[in-house]
C-alpha positions as CSV (number, residue, x, y, z in Angstrom):
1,X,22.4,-18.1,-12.2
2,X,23.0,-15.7,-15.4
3,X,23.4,-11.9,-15.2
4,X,19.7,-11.1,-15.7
5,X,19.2,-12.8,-12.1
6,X,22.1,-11.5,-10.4
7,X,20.4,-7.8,-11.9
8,X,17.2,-8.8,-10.7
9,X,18.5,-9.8,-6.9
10,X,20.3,-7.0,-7.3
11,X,17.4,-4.6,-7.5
12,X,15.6,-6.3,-4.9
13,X,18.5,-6.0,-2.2
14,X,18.8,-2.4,-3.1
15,X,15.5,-1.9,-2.2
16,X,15.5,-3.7,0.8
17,X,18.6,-1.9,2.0
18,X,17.0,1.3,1.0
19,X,14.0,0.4,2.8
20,X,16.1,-0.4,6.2
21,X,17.6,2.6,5.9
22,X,14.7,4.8,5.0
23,X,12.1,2.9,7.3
24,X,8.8,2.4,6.4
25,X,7.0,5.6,7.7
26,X,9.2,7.7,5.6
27,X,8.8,5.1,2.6
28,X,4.7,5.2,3.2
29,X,4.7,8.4,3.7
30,X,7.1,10.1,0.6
31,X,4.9,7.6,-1.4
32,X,1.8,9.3,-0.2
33,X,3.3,12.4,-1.1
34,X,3.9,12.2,-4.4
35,X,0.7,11.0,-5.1
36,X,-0.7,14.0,-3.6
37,X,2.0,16.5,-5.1
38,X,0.4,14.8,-8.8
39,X,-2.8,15.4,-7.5
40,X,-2.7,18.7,-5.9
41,X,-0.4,20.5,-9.2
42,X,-3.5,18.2,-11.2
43,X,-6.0,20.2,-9.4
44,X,-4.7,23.5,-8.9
45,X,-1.9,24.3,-11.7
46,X,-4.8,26.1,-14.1
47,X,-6.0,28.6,-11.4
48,X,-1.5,29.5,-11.4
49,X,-1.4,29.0,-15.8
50,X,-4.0,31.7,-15.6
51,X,-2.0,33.9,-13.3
52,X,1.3,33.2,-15.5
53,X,-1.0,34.3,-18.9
54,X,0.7,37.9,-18.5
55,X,4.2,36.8,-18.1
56,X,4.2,34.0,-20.2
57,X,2.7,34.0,-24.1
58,X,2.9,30.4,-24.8
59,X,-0.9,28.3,-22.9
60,X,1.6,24.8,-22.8
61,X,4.2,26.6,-21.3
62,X,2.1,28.2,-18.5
63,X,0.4,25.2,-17.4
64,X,3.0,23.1,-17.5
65,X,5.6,26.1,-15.5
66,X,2.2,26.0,-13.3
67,X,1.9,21.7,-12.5
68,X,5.7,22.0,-12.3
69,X,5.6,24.8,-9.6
70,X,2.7,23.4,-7.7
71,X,4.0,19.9,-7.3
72,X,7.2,20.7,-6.4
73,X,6.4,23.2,-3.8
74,X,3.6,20.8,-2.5
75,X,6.2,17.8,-2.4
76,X,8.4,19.9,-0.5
77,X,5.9,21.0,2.3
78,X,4.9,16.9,2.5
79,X,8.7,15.9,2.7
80,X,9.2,18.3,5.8
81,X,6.3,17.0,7.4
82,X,7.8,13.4,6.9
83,X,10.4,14.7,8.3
84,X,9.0,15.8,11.4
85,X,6.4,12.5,11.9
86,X,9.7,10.3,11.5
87,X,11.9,12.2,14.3
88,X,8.8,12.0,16.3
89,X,8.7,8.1,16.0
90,X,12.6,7.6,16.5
91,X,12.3,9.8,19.1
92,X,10.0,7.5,21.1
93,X,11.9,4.8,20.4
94,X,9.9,3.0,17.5
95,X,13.3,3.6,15.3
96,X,13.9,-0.3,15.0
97,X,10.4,-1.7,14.1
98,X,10.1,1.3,11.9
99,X,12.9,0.2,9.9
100,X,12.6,-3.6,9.7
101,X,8.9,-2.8,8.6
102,X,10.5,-0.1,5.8
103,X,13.0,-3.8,5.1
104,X,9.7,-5.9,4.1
105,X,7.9,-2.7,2.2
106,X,11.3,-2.4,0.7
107,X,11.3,-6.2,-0.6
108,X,8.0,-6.1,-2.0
109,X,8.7,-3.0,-3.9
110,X,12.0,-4.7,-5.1
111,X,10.0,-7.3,-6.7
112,X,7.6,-5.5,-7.5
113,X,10.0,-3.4,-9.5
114,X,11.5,-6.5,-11.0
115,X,8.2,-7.6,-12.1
116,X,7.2,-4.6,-13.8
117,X,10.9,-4.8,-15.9
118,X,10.2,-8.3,-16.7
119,X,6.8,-7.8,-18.1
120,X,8.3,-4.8,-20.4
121,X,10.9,-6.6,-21.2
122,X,8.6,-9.3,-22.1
123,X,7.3,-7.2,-24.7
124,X,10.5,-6.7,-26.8
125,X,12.3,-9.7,-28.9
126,X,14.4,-10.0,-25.8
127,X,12.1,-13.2,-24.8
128,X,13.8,-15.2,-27.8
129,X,17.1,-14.9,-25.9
130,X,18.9,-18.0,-24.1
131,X,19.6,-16.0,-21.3
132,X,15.3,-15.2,-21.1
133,X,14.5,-18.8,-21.0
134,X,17.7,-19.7,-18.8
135,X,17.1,-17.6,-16.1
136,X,15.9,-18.8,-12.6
137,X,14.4,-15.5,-11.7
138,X,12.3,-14.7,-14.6
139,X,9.8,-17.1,-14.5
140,X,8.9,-16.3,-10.9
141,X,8.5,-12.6,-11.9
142,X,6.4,-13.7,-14.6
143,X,4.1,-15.8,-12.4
144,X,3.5,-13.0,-10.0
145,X,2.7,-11.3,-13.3
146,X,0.3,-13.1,-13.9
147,X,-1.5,-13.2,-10.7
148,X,-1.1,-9.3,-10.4
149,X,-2.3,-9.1,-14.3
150,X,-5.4,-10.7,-12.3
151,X,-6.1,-7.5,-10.6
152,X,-5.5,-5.4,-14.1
153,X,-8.3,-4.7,-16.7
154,X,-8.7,-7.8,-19.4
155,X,-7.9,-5.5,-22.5
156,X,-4.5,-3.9,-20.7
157,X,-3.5,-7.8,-18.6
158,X,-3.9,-9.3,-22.2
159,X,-1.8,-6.7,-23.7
160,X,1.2,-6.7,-21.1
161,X,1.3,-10.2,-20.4
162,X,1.0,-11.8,-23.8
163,X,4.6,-12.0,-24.2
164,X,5.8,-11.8,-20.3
């Protein structure tokens, strides 16, 4: 093994760790959130850019003071209901499955993460490198490339995993 695996392993175990230590309804659930804060500061931040029209003379700086406000205070309303779903499950005792479950949602993530870096890195001169060809991790990241670049539009999967 070469130090692109050992970084590769090494972002999966973080992961994983972060996972056990987070558990998986707080990993679901922040996840959730922040898809929701984007959509919510999407949806909503032009009703507060017109508000901010009086205080603030520049149209780009109000709506993006107005997503910026929005998401934040909207992430920060989700992240204390997370807060209160996951002391209601480790208060009845569902602590340890809770966390094993956020170990495996952690792992995929992990190579899921490791698989996206691949694939960018796939798309640099980097892939002329010994170390590229060498590896023993790469080429599985770039096989689960490929089947995930199954999933992707032709036009984008053709332009992302060309090189990967």
């Amino acid at each position: 093994m070469i130090w692109i695996d050992y970084a590769i392993l090494g972002i999966v175990a973080l992961s994983i760790l972060l996972g056990l230590w987070r558990g998986f309804v707080r990993e679901a659930l922040s996840l959730v959130a922040w898809v929701v804060a984007f959509w919510v500061a999407l949806r909503f931040s032009p009703y507060l850019a017109d508000s901010l029209a009086g205080y603030i003379p520049i149209p780009a700086l109000q709506t993006g003071i107005a997503f910026a406000v929005i998401f934040v205070v909207t992430l920060m309303i989700l992240g204390l209901a997370n807060w209160l779903v996951v002391k209601l499950i480790r208060g009845a005792g569902l602590g340890i499955p809770d966390r094993i479950i956020g170990m495996v949602f952690g792992a995929l993530r992990g190579v899921l993460l490791a698989t996206v870096a691949v694939v960018l890195m796939g798309l640099t001169p980097l892939v002329e490198q010994d170390w590229w060809t060498d590896s023993a991790t790469v080429g599985y990241c770039r096989q689960l490339a490929g089947w995930i670049g199954a999933w992707i539009p032709g036009d984008i999967a053709d332009r992302l995993l060309r090189k990967a």
